[in-house]
Structure formats: C-alpha cells, structure tokens
C-alpha angles and dihedrals in degrees: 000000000000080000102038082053097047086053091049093044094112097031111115103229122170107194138357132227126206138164103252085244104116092231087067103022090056091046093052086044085057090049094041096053090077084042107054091210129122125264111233102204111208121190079203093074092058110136112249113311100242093187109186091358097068126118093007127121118232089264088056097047092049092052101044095035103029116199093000095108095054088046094046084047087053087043106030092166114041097024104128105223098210108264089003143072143275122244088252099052081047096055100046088051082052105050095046092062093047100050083046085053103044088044085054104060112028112166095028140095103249120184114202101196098202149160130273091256086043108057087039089064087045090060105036084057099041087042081053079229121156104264085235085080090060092110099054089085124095102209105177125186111281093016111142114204111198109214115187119194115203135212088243091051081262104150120186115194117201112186108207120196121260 
C-alpha cells in the first residue's frame, strides 16, 4: 500500500472508497494520508461472502462439502455457497454501490480501494462484458486499474501492474 501510495502521490483525488473490512479500510487510510481527503467505509464493497466456505483449503472444502465445488466450478454464478452468496447476488451488490459512487462524484478523481472479486465485477460492468467473463482478470494486491469516464459515456480502462 507504501508503494500504491507513492504512485498515487500527485493524483488529485478527492475522496476514497474501501470495503469496512481492515484489510481494505487500512490500505485506503495509507493512501489517504498524501491526499488529505476522508475514507467512506461500504459494507457494500466487502469481497465474496464465502459463508461456510471461508478460511478452508481445497482439501478441506472437498471433505466437508463433498462434490460443491465441482458443482460451484459447472454453475460459477448462481452457485449458493452455503451461508454465503452467489457471484450474481454479489455483483449486483457490487454494481449498485458503484453506480451510487460514480453518480456521486462526477467531475472528480475518486479512488475505490477494493477486493480481487471486487474490482473484477468493476471492470466486467464498465467493459459492458458478460459477467461470465469475471474471472478473465488478474487483480493482484496493490494493482491499480485507471478507469476514465468520458462526457459522450466513453470509459477507458488502463490496468497498471501491481
């Protein structure tokens, strides 16, 4: 996040965004601190509920949940991960918060600091692609994707190396 910030340092951004996970929030407080501008914290912008799947290895997953994951891998996006969500309820949660964001702040530099799973949604939505495609994006920790909205509904997406 040191070096996320450092890269960010001259951009004129005028609010962040983050998930109110600590993982996310304390990354965008890093990045705030050269910007001089607040942190808004959205439970909206959590990664994937996992439910009952969180925390565990494959192996686990195969031993407690025998056959789901197959089943998850055949029907990516509606699968129900038990306790949790499906890909679909995720990214309409997703997309919501972001169209609430970006009508929010028209004319300004905005920085959403998400999640892997969350900034695939972002750019499946803004590319207009099939959200079958959600898992085609590398997002590594630290990656910064530059997404420019344009007066005529034009968007240009620059993924930068984490």
């Amino acid at each position: 996040m040191d070096h996320l910030a450092e890269r960010l340092r001259v951009a004129d951004i005028g609010a962040i965004y983050s998930s109110d996970l600590q993982r996310s929030f304390r990354g965008a407080q890093i990045v705030a601190k050269a910007h001089d501008v607040q942190v808004f914290q959205f439970a909206e912008l959590r990664e994937l509920n996992f439910g009952r799947w969180e925390g565990l290895s494959l192996t686990d997953l195969e031993e407690q949940f025998p056959g789901e994951l197959d089943k998850r891998m055949t029907e990516p996006l509606s699968f129900q991960i038990p306790e949790g969500e499906t890909i679909l309820n995720f990214s309409k949660r997703i997309v919501k918060c972001l169209n609430s964001i970006i009508n929010g702040n028209r004319g300004k530099d905005i920085l959403i600091l998400g999640h892997k799973g969350v900034n695939r949604v972002v750019l499946c939505h803004i590319l207009d692609m099939d959200l079958s495609k959600v898992f085609s994006f590398e997002q590594d920790y630290g990656c910064l994707n530059i997404i420019d909205f344009f007066p005529d509904n034009t968007k240009v997406v620059k993924l930068v190396d984490g």
